[in-house]
C-alpha positions as CSV (number, residue, x, y, z in Angstrom):
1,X,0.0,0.0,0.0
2,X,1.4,3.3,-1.3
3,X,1.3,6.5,1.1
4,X,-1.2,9.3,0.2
5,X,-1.6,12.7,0.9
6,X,-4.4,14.4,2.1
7,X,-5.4,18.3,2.4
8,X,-7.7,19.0,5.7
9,X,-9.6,21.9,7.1
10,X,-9.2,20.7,10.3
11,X,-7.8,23.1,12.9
12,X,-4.4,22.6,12.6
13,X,-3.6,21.7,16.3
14,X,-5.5,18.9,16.3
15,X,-3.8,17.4,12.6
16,X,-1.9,14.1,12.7
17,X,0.7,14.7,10.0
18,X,1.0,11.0,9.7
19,X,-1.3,8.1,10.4
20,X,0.3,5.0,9.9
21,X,-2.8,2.3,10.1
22,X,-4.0,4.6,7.1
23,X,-0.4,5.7,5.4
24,X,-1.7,9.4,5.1
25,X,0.2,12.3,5.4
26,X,-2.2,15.0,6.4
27,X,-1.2,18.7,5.7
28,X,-3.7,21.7,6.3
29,X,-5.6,22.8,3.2
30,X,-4.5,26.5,3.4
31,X,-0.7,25.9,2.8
32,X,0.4,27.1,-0.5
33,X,2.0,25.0,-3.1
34,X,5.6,25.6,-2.0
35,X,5.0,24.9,2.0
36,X,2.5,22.4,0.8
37,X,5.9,20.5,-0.7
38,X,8.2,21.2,2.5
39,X,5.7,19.8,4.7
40,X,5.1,16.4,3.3
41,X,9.3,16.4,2.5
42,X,9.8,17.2,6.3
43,X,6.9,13.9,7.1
44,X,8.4,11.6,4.5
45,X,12.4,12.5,5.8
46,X,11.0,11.7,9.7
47,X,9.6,8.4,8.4
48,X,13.6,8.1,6.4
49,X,12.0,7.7,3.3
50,X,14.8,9.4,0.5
51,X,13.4,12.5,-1.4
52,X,14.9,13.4,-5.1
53,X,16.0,17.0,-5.0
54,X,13.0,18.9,-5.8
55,X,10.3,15.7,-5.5
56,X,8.2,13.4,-3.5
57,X,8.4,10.2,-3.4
58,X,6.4,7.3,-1.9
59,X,8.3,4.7,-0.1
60,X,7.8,2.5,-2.8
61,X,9.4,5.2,-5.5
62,X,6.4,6.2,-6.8
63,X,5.6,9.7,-7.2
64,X,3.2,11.7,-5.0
65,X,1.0,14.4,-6.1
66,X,-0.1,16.9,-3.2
67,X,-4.3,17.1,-3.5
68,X,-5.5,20.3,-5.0
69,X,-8.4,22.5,-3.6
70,X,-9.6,24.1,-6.6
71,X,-10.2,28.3,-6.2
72,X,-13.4,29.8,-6.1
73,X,-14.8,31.6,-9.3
74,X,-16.1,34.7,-8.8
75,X,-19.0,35.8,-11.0
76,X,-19.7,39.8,-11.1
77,X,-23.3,40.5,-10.2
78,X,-24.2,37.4,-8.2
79,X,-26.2,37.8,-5.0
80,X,-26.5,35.7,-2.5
81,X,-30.1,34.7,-1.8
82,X,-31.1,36.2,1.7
C-alpha cells in the first residue's frame, strides 16, 4: 500500500501529519504550493523515506502528487439569496 496525501480543514492543532494504520500524510488545506511541498518532504524524511532533490516520493518510489483545492470563481453580479 502506497502513502497518500491528504489536504484537511481541520484546525491545525488537532492534525496528525501521519497516520500509519492509514499511510496518510495529512497537511492543512491552506498551505500554498511551495509549504504544501516542504511539509510532506519534512513527514516523508522523519519516516527516512529518501526524497529526489526537488520531489516526492512514496516509499515505494512512486511519485506523490499533493491534492489540490480548486479556487473559487467569482461571477460579477451574483447575489446571495437572503
Amino acid at each position: 500500500m502506497c502513502i497518500t496525501v491528504r489536504r484537511s480543514t481541520a484546525p491545525v492543532v488537532t492534525l496528525m501529519p501521519w497516520d500509519p494504520a492509514t499511510l496518510t500524510i495529512t497537511i492543512p488545506a491552506g498551505l500554498s504550493a511551495d509549504a504544501a511541498i516542504t511539509a510532506v518532504r519534512a513527514v516523508l524524511t522523519e519516516l527516512a523515506v529518501p526524497q529526489p532533490p526537488g520531489g516526492l516520493v512514496c516509499c515505494c518510489g512512486r511519485p506523490l502528487r499533493l491534492p489540490l483545492i480548486p479556487t473559487q470563481r467569482v461571477i460579477e453580479g451574483a447575489h446571495i439569496a437572503s
